[in-house]
C-alpha positions, 0 to 999 in steps of 0.5 A: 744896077750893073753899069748903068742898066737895070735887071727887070726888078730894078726897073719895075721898082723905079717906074712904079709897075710891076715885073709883069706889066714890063713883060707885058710891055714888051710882049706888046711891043711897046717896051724893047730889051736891047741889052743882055748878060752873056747868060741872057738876062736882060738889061734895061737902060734909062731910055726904057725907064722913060719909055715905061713913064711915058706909057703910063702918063698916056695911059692916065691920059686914057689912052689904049696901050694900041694907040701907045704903040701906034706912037711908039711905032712911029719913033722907029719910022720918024728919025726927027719925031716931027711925025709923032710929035704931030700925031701926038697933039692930034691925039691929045686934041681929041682926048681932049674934046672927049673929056669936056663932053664927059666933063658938061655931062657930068656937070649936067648931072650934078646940076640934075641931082643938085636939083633933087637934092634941094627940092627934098630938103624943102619939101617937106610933107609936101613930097608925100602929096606930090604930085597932087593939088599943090603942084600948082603952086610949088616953088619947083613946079618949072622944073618938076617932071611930075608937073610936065606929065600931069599937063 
């Protein structure tokens, strides 16, 4: 580090990304170098190494690297940040909303296999004669997708 700024190495090392993944940032738009050595080099500041920690957490958060731009853009035309910090929560909102309908899925799932699960440890050798004569007083019949055809 040379007064307060970090060489393009140092600041992949301290975000935790790749020396790539900060040019690519920055071919995106979404990381902007404002420093260079008078041979041209470029310097990072603390402010990018926030900017690159904030890329990261949206993208953990499932957001698309257009959507983090869309953000960050909104930095340059929104002085007070009352604009993106709105857009933001809009966002959050709906990321939000997406991961409880992945998440009832999901749950809907593990109930399904639960299901399975539970009926083959108590089947026995019934399982081999399923569906057959003893659907009419199996313990899953409510539930059996072989029962609901055979109706």
């Amino acid at each position: 580090m040379e007064n307060g700024r970090y060489r393009i190495g140092e600041l992949a090392r301290k975000a935790g990304v790749t020396v790539r993944a900060v040019r690519y940032y920055e071919s995106l738009g979404l990381l902007k170098t404002q420093h260079r050595s008078d041979g041209g080099q470029r310097y990072y500041s603390d402010a990018d190494l926030v900017y690159i920690a904030r890329i990261i957490e949206l993208k953990n958060l499932d957001f698309s690297l257009e959507e983090i731009g869309q953000i960050i853009r909104m930095g340059n035309e929104d002085s007070t940040g009352e604009l993106r910090r709105l857009e933001l929560l809009k966002q959050y909102r709906s990321k939000l909303s997406e991961a409880l309908e992945r998440k009832a899925a999901i749950e809907q799932r593990v109930d399904e296999l639960s299901w399975h699960v539970n009926q083959l440890e108590s089947a026995g050798d019934a399982f081999q004669r399923c569906p057959g004569s003893a659907c009419a007083t199996c313990q899953f019949a409510a539930r059996c997708t072989f029962q609901r055809r055979m109706q």
